[in-house]
Residue, then its C-alpha position, 0 to 999 in steps of 0.5 A: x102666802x106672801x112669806x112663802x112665795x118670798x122663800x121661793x124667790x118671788x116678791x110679789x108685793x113689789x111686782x104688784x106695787x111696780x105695776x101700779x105706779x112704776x119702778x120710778x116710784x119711791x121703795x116705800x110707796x111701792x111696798x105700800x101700794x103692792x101690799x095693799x093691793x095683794x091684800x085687796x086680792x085675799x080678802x076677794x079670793x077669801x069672799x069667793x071660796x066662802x060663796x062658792x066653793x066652800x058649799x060644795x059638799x061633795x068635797x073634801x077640803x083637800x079636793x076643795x083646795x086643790x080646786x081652788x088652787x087650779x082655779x086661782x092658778x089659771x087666773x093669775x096667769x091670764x089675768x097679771x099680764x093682761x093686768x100689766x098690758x091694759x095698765x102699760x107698764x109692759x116689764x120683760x122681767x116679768x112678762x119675758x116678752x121681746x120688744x117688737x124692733x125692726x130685728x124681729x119683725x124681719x124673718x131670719x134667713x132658713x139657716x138662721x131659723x130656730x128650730x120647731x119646738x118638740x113636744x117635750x118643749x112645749x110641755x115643760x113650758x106648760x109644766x115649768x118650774x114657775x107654773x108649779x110653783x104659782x100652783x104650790x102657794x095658790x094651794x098653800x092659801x087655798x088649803x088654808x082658807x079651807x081649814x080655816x073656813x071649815x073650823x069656823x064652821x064647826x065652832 
């Protein structure tokens, strides 16, 4: 899953080891501590699929992936940047947050204001090019765990 995410321009293996230590911290150590950690995670998410949704049967293992693809979606946009948050290292490159200054915390004049967002804002953020694409290797490694898993079932 990590290759593929790289083929769509995301390493996730540095955003994880910037997070742990810092962007201080030596290359090496970063890729050491990124790779360790998102490897920690598989094998977590590889343990749940085989306690949970694998006994489903009701399911095929298409439906199973897509389910555990949601599933494994959702968290990781709730739970990297809370991650992020509780650790401290708030980065506005991956979280796209703006510092809180005295410039935003004072009201803009009504001429200056932005406009309401539409409904069709709203939804392509929703529906953004990320969220799909956190959703596409999420799937990529739960289809696979899914076929793996249901071929050691079968040998």
């Amino acid at each position: 899953m990590t290759i593929v995410m790289a083929l769509f321009g995301i390493n996730t293996i540095t955003m994880l080891g910037t997070i742990l230590l810092n962007k201080q911290a030596p290359i090496y150590m970063i890729y050491i501590a990124g790779s360790a950690l998102h490897f920690a995670v598989g094998i977590i998410y590889a343990i749940l699929y085989a306690l949970i949704i694998a006994p489903i049967k009701s399911l095929s293992n298409i439906l199973k992936a897509v389910l555990y693809s949601i599933i494994l979606t959702i968290i990781a946009q709730i739970a990297v940047p809370q991650t992020i948050k509780a650790i401290g290292y708030v980065k506005q490159e991956y979280l796209h947050i703006v510092p809180i200054t005295e410039e935003t915390t004072t009201p803009p004049a009504p001429e200056e204001a932005a406009p309401a967002e539409t409904i069709t804002a709203m939804k392509n953020k929703i529906l953004s090019k990320e969220h799909l694409k956190n959703w596409l290797h999420h799937f990529i490694y739960a289809l696979t765990l899914a076929l793996m898993y249901k071929r050691k079932r079968n040998d």
